[in-house]
C-alpha positions, 0 to 999 in steps of 0.5 A, a space after each residue: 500500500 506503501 508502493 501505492 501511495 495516494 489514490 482517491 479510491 483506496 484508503 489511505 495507509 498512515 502508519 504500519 508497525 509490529 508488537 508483539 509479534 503481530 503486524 498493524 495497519 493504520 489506514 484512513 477510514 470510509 464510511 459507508 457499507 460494502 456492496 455485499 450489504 448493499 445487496 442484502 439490503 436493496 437486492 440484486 444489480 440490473 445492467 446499467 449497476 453493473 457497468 456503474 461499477 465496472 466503469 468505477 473498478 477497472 480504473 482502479 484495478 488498472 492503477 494499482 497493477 500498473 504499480 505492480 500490485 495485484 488485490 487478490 481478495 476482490 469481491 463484494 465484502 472488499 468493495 465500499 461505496 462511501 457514503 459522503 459521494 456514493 463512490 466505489 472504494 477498494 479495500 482490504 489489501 490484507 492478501 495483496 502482492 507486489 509482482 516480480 516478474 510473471 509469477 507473483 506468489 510461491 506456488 502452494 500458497 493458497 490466498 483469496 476467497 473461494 467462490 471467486 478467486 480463479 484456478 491458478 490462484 488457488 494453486 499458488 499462482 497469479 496475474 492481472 487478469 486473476 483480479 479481473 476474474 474475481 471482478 467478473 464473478 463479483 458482478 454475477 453474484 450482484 446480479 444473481 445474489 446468488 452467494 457460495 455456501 458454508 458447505 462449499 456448494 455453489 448454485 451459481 456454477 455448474 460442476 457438470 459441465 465446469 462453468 459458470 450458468 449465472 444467466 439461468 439465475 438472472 432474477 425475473 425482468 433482468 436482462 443484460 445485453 450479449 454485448 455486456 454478457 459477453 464481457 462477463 463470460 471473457 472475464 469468467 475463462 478458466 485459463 488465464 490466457 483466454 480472459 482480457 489481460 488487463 483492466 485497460 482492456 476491458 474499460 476499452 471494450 465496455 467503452 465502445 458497447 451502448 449504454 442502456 438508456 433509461 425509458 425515462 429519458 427518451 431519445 426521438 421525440 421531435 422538439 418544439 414547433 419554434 426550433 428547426 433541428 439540425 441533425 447530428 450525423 447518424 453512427 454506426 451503432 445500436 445505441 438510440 438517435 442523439 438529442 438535437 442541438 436545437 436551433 432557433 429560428 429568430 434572429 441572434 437579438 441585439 444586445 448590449 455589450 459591457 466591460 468588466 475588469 480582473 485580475 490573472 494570476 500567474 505562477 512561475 516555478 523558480 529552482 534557486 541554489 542552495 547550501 543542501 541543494 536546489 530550493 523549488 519556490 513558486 512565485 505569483 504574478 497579477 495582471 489587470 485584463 478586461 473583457 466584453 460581455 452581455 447580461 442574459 435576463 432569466 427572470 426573477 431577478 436571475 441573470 446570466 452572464 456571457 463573456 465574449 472570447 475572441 477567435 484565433 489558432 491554437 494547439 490543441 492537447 499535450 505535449 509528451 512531456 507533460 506530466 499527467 498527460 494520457 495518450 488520448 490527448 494526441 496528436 496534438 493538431 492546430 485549431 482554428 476557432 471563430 469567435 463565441 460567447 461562453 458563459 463567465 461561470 458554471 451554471 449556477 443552481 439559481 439560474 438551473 432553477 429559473 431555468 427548469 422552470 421553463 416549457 419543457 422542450 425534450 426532458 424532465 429537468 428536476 428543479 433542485 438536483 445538487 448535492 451541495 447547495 448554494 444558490 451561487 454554487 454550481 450545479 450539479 448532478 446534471 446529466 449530458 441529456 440535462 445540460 442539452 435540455 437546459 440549452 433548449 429551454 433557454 434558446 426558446 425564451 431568449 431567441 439566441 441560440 445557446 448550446 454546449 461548447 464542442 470540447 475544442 471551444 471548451 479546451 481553447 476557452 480554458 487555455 486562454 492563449 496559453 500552452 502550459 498545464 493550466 492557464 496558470 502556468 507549469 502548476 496549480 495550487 488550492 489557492 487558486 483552484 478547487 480539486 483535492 488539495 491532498 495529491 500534488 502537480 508538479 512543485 505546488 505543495 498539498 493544500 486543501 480538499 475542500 469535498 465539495 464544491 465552492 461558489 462560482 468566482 471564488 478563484 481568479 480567472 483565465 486570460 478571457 475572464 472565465 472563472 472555475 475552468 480549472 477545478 469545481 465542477 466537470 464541464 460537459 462538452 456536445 461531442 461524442 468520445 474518441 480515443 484520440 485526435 486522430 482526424 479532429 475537425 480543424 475548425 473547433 465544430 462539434 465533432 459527432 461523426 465516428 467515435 462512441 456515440 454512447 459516451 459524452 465528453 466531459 473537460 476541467 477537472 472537479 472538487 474530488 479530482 487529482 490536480 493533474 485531471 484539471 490540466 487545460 487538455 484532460 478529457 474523460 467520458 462518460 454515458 450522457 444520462 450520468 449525473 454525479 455531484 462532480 458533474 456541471 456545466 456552462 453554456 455557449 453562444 456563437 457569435 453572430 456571424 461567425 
C-alpha cells in the first residue's frame, strides 16, 4: 500500500508497525457499507449497476497493477461505496502482492476467497487478469445474489459441465445485453490466457458497447414547433438517435455589450541554489485584463452572464512531456476557432432553477438536483441529456441560440492563449483552484480538499475572464468520445461523426479530482444520462456571424 501511495479510491495507509509479534495497519477510514450489504439490503444489480461499477473498478484495478500490485481478495465484502459521494472504494489489501516478474506468489500458497478467486490462484499462482476474474464473478453474484455456501456448494456454477450458468439465475425482468454478457463470460475463462489481460482492456471494450438508456429519458421525440433541428450525423451503432442541438429560428437579438475588469494570476516555478541543494519556490504574478460581455435576463431577478472570447489558432492537447498527460490527448493538431460567447461561470443552481422552470422542450429537468447547495454554487448532478435540455429551454425564451461548447471551444476557452498545464502556468495550487488539495502537480505543495464544491468566482480567472475552468465542477462538452485526435475537425465544430456515440465528453477537472485531471487538455467520458455531484456545466453562444 506503501508502493501505492495516494489514490482517491483506496484508503489511505498512515502508519504500519509490529508488537508483539503481530503486524498493524493504520489506514484512513470510509464510511459507508460494502456492496455485499448493499445487496442484502436493496437486492440484486440490473445492467446499467453493473457497468456503474465496472466503469468505477477497472480504473482502479488498472492503477494499482500498473504499480505492480495485484488485490487478490476482490469481491463484494472488499468493495465500499462511501457514503459522503456514493463512490466505489477498494479495500482490504490484507492478501495483496507486489509482482516480480510473471509469477507473483510461491506456488502452494493458497490466498483469496473461494467462490471467486480463479484456478491458478488457488494453486499458488497469479496475474492481472486473476483480479479481473474475481471482478467478473463479483458482478454475477450482484446480479444473481446468488452467494457460495458454508458447505462449499455453489448454485451459481455448474460442476457438470465446469462453468459458470449465472444467466439461468438472472432474477425475473433482468436482462443484460450479449454485448455486456459477453464481457462477463471473457472475464469468467478458466485459463488465464483466454480472459482480457488487463483492466485497460476491458474499460476499452465496455467503452465502445451502448449504454442502456433509461425509458425515462427518451431519445426521438421531435422538439418544439419554434426550433428547426439540425441533425447530428447518424453512427454506426445500436445505441438510440442523439438529442438535437436545437436551433432557433429568430434572429441572434441585439444586445448590449459591457466591460468588466480582473485580475490573472500567474505562477512561475523558480529552482534557486542552495547550501543542501536546489530550493523549488513558486512565485505569483497579477495582471489587470478586461473583457466584453452581455447580461442574459432569466427572470426573477436571475441573470446570466456571457463573456465574449475572441477567435484565433491554437494547439490543441499535450505535449509528451507533460506530466499527467494520457495518450488520448494526441496528436496534438492546430485549431482554428471563430469567435463565441461562453458563459463567465458554471451554471449556477439559481439560474438551473429559473431555468427548469421553463416549457419543457425534450426532458424532465428536476428543479433542485445538487448535492451541495448554494444558490451561487454550481450545479450539479446534471446529466449530458440535462445540460442539452437546459440549452433548449433557454434558446426558446431568449431567441439566441445557446448550446454546449464542442470540447475544442471548451479546451481553447480554458487555455486562454496559453500552452502550459493550466492557464496558470507549469502548476496549480488550492489557492487558486478547487480539486483535492491532498495529491500534488508538479512543485505546488498539498493544500486543501475542500469535498465539495465552492461558489462560482471564488478563484481568479483565465486570460478571457472565465472563472472555475480549472477545478469545481466537470464541464460537459456536445461531442461524442474518441480515443484520440486522430482526424479532429480543424475548425473547433462539434465533432459527432465516428467515435462512441454512447459516451459524452466531459473537460476541467472537479472538487474530488487529482490536480493533474484539471490540466487545460484532460478529457474523460462518460454515458450522457450520468449525473454525479462532480458533474456541471456552462453554456455557449456563437457569435453572430461567425
Amino acid at each position: 500500500m506503501q508502493k501505492l501511495g495516494d489514490h482517491p479510491q483506496i484508503p489511505t495507509l498512515f502508519a504500519y508497525f509490529e508488537e508483539n509479534n503481530y503486524l498493524y495497519l493504520i489506514q484512513q477510514f470510509i464510511p459507508g457499507e460494502d456492496l455485499l450489504n448493499e445487496l442484502k439490503k436493496q437486492g440484486t444489480f440490473d445492467q446499467t449497476k453493473i457497468r456503474e461499477l465496472l466503469n468505477e473498478l477497472l480504473p482502479i484495478l488498472q492503477f494499482i497493477h500498473d504499480n505492480k500490485v495485484i488485490h487478490r481478495d476482490l469481491k463484494p465484502d472488499n468493495i465500499m461505496r462511501r457514503q459522503v459521494d456514493g463512490k466505489l472504494i477498494l479495500i482490504d489489501f490484507g492478501v495483496a502482492k507486489q509482482k516480480g516478474g510473471t509469477l507473483l506468489t510461491q506456488q502452494g500458497t493458497t490466498v483469496g476467497t473461494p467462490g471467486y478467486a480463479p484456478i491458478e490462484q488457488m494453486n499458488g499462482v497469479t496475474y492481472p487478469a486473476s483480479d479481473l476474474y474475481s471482478l467478473g464473478v463479483t458482478c454475477i453474484r450482484l446480479m444473481t445474489g446468488c452467494l457460495r455456501k458454508l458447505d462449499g456448494s455453489d448454485e451459481l456454477f455448474n460442476h457438470l459441465e465446469g462453468g459458470w450458468a449465472w444467466r439461468d439465475k438472472l432474477p425475473s425482468g433482468i436482462t443484460v445485453t450479449t454485448e455486456l454478457g459477453d464481457i462477463l463470460d471473457k472475464l469468467l475463462q478458466d485459463y488465464a490466457k483466454q480472459r482480457y489481460q488487463s483492466a485497460a482492456e476491458v474499460l476499452s471494450v465496455l467503452r465502445q458497447q451502448p449504454t442502456p438508456i433509461p425509458p425515462s429519458q427518451p431519445a426521438t421525440q421531435p422538439l418544439g414547433t419554434t426550433i428547426i433541428v439540425n441533425p447530428i450525423p447518424s453512427v454506426k451503432s445500436p445505441t438510440p438517435p442523439t438529442p438535437s442541438i436545437p436551433t432557433i429560428v429568430t434572429p441572434q437579438a441585439n444586445f448590449q455589450l459591457k466591460t468588466f475588469g480582473f485580475e490573472v494570476v500567474t505562477l512561475k516555478v523558480v529552482e534557486q541554489p542552495g547550501f543542501w541543494g536546489n530550493k523549488t519556490t513558486i512565485e505569483t504574478y497579477k495582471n489587470r485584463a478586461q473583457a466584453n460581455y452581455f447580461v442574459e435576463d432569466l427572470g426573477g431577478g436571475i441573470t446570466l452572464e456571457m463573456v465574449e472570447i475572441s477567435g484565433g489558432r491554437f494547439t490543441m492537447g499535450s505535449p509528451a512531456s507533460e506530466a499527467g498527460r494520457k495518450d488520448n490527448e494526441s496528436p496534438q493538431h492546430e485549431v482554428t476557432i471563430s469567435p463565441f460567447f461562453m458563459g463567465k461561470f458554471t451554471v449556477t443552481q439559481a439560474q438551473w432553477q429559473a431555468v427548469a422552470s421553463l416549457p419543457k422542450i425534450k426532458t424532465d429537468l428536476k428543479s433542485d438536483p445538487s448535492n451541495f447547495k448554494g444558490k451561487n454554487q454550481p450545479v450539479e448532478r446534471v446529466s449530458w441529456y440535462g445540460a442539452v435540455e437546459f440549452c433548449a429551454r433557454l434558446s426558446q425564451k431568449s431567441g439566441r441560440t445557446y448550446r454546449l461548447p464542442s470540447e475544442t471551444e471548451w479546451e481553447y476557452a480554458c487555455r486562454a492563449g496559453t500552452t502550459t498545464p493550466f492557464h496558470f502556468g507549469q502548476t496549480i495550487t488550492t489557492d487558486l483552484a478547487n480539486y483535492n488539495g491532498n495529491y500534488t502537480y508538479g512543485s505546488a505543495p498539498k493544500g486543501k480538499y475542500r469535498e465539495q464544491t465552492t461558489e462560482v468566482g471564488t478563484f481568479s480567472p483565465n486570460a478571457f475572464g472565465l472563472y472555475d475552468m480549472h477545478g469545481n465542477v466537470w464541464e460537459w462538452c456536445a461531442d461524442v468520445w474518441h480515443e484520440n485526435y486522430n482526424s479532429a475537425p480543424a475548425n473547433g465544430s462539434v465533432w459527432s461523426a465516428g467515435g462512441d456515440n454512447s459516451i459524452r465528453i466531459l473537460r476541467g477537472g472537479s472538487w474530488y479530482d487529482f490536480p493533474r485531471s484539471c490540466r487545460s487538455a484532460d478529457r474523460v467520458g462518460f454515458g450522457p444520462d450520468y449525473d454525479y455531484d462532480f458533474s456541471g456545466f456552462r453554456v455557449l453562444l456563437s457569435s453572430p456571424g461567425s
